[in-house]
TIZA-881270 format. One line per field, with one value per atom (N, C-alpha, C): atom name; chain; x, y, z; residue number from 1. Coordinates in pm, whole numbers. Each point is the difference from the previous one (the first is absolute). Layout:
REM residues N
a = c(CA ...)
c = c(A ...)
c1 = c(X ...)
c2 = c(Y ...)
c3 = c(Z ...)
k = c(NUM ...)
This chain:
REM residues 91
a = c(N CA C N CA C N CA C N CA C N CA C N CA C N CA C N CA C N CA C N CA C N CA C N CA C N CA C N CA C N CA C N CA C N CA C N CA C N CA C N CA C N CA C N CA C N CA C N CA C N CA C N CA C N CA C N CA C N CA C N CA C N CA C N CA C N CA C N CA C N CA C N CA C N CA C N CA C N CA C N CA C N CA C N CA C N CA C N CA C N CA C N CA C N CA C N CA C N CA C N CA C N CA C N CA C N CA C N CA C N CA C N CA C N CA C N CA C N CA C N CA C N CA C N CA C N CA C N CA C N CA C N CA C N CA C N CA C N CA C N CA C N CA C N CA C N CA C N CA C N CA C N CA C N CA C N CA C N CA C N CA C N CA C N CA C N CA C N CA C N CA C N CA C N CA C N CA C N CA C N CA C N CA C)
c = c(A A A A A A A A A A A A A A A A A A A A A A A A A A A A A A A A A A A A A A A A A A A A A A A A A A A A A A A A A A A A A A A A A A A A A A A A A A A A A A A A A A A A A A A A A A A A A A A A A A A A A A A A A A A A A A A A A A A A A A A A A A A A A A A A A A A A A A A A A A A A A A A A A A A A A A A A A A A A A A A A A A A A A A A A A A A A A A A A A A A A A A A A A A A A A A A A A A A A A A A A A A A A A A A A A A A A A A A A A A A A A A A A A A A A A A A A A A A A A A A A A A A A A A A A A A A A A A A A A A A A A A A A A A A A A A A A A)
c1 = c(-4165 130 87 93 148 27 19 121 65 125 78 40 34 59 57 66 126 -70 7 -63 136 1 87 -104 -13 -99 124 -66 92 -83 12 -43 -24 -108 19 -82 102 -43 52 87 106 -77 -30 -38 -157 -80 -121 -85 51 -35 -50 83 -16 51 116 38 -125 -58 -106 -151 -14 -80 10 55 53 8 43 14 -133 -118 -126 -64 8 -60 35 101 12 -26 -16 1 -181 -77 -130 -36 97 -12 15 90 107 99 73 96 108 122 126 107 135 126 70 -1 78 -22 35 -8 90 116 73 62 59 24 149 21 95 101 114 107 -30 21 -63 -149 -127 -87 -157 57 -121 -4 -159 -14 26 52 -59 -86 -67 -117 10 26 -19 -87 -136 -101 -23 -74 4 -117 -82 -114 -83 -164 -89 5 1 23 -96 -140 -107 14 45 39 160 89 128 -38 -77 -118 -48 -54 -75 117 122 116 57 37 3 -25 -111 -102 9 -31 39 158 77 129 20 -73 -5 -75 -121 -7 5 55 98 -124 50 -70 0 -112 -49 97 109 127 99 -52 164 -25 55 6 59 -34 72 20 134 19 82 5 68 -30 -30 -16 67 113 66 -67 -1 -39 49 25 101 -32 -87 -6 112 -38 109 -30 121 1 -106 -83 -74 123 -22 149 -102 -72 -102 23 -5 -30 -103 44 -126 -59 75 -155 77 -21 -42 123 121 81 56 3 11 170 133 108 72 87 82 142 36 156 109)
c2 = c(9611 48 -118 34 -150 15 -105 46 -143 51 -135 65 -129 -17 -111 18 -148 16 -158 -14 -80 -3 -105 -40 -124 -43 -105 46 -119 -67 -80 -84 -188 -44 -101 -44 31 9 -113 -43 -103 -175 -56 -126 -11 70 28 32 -37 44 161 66 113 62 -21 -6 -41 -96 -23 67 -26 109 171 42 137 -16 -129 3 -42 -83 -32 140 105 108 127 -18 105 -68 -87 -83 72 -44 29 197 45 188 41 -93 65 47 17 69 -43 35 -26 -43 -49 5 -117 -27 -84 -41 -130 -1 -94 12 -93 8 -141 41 49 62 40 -64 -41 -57 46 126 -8 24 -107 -56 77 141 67 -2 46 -83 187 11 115 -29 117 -33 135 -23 154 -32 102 70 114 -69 155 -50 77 16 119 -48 78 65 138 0 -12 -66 -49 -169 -35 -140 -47 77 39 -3 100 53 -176 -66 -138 -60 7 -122 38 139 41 -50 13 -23 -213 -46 -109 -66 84 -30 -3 144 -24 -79 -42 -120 -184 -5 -133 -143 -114 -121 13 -174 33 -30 -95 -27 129 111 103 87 18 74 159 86 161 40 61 53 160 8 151 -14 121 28 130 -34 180 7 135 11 122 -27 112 13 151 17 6 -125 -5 66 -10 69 -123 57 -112 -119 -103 -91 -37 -30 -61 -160 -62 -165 -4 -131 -40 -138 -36 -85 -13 -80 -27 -112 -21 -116 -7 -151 -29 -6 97 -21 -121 -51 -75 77 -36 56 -68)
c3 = c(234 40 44 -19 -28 195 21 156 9 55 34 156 44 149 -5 130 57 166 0 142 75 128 48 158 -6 122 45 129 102 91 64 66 -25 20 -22 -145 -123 -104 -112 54 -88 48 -136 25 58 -65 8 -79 -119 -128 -44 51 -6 -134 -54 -165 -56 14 -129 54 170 -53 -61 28 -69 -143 -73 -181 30 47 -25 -26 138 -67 -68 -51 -26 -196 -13 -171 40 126 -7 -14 14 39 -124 -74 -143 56 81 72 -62 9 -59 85 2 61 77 118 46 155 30 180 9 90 5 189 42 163 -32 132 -1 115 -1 91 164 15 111 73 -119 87 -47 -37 -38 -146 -55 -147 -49 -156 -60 -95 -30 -99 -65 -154 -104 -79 60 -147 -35 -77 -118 -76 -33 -74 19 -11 21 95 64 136 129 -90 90 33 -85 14 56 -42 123 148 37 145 75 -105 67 30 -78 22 100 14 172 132 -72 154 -36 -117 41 53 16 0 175 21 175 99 -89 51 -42 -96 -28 -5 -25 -2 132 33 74 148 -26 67 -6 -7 -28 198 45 92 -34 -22 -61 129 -22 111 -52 -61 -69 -134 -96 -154 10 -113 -60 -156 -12 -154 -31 -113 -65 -148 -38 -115 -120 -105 -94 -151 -45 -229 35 -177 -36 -105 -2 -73 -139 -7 -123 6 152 4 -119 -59 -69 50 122 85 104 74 149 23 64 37 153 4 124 -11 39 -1 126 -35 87 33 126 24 -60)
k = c(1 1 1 2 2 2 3 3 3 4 4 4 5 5 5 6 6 6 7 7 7 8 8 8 9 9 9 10 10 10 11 11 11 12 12 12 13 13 13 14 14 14 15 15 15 16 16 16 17 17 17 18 18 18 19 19 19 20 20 20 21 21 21 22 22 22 23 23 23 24 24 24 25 25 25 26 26 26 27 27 27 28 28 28 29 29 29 30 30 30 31 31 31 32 32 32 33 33 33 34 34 34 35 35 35 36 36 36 37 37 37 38 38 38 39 39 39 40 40 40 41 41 41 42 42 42 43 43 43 44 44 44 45 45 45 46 46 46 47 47 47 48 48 48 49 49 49 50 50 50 51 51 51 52 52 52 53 53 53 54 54 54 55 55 55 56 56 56 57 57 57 58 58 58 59 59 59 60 60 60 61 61 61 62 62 62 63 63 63 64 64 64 65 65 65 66 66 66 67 67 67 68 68 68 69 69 69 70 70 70 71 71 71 72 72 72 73 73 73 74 74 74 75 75 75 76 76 76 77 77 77 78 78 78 79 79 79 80 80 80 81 81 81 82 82 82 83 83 83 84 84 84 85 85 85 86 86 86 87 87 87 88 88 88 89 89 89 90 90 90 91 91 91)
């Protein structure tokens, strides 16, 4: 079964390699979509795939490299879009 979501984490997530880890695993899940920071400070992250392997990026998302401090996660079930891989966006 397909599922997509949009995450938005805040805390101390910017400049911690938190963009690449998120494209590291989610290239390792098969997962699909995007992670990019956002201006004011918190990162978003959209997947979509398997929805057992969606589930792990979750849970890896709330808890971050090993420098990320989480301090809030929103998630919001999204349409599926048909990413066909995984990118790290810039603002």
């Amino acid at each position: 079964m397909k599922k997509s979501v949009r995450m938005y984490i805040s805390g101390l997530v910017q400049g911690v390699f938190f963009r690449a880890f998120v494209k590291e695993n989610a290239e390792r899940y098969g997962v699909k979509g995007f992670v990019r920071n956002l201006e004011d400070g918190r990162v978003e992250v959209f997947l979509e795939g398997d929805a057992e392997n969606v589930n792990k990026m979750i849970e890896l998302c709330k808890k971050g490299p090993r420098h990320a401090k989480i301090r809030n996660v929103q998630i919001k079930q999204e349409k599926f879009q048909g990413f066909r891989n995984f990118k790290v966006l810039h603002i």
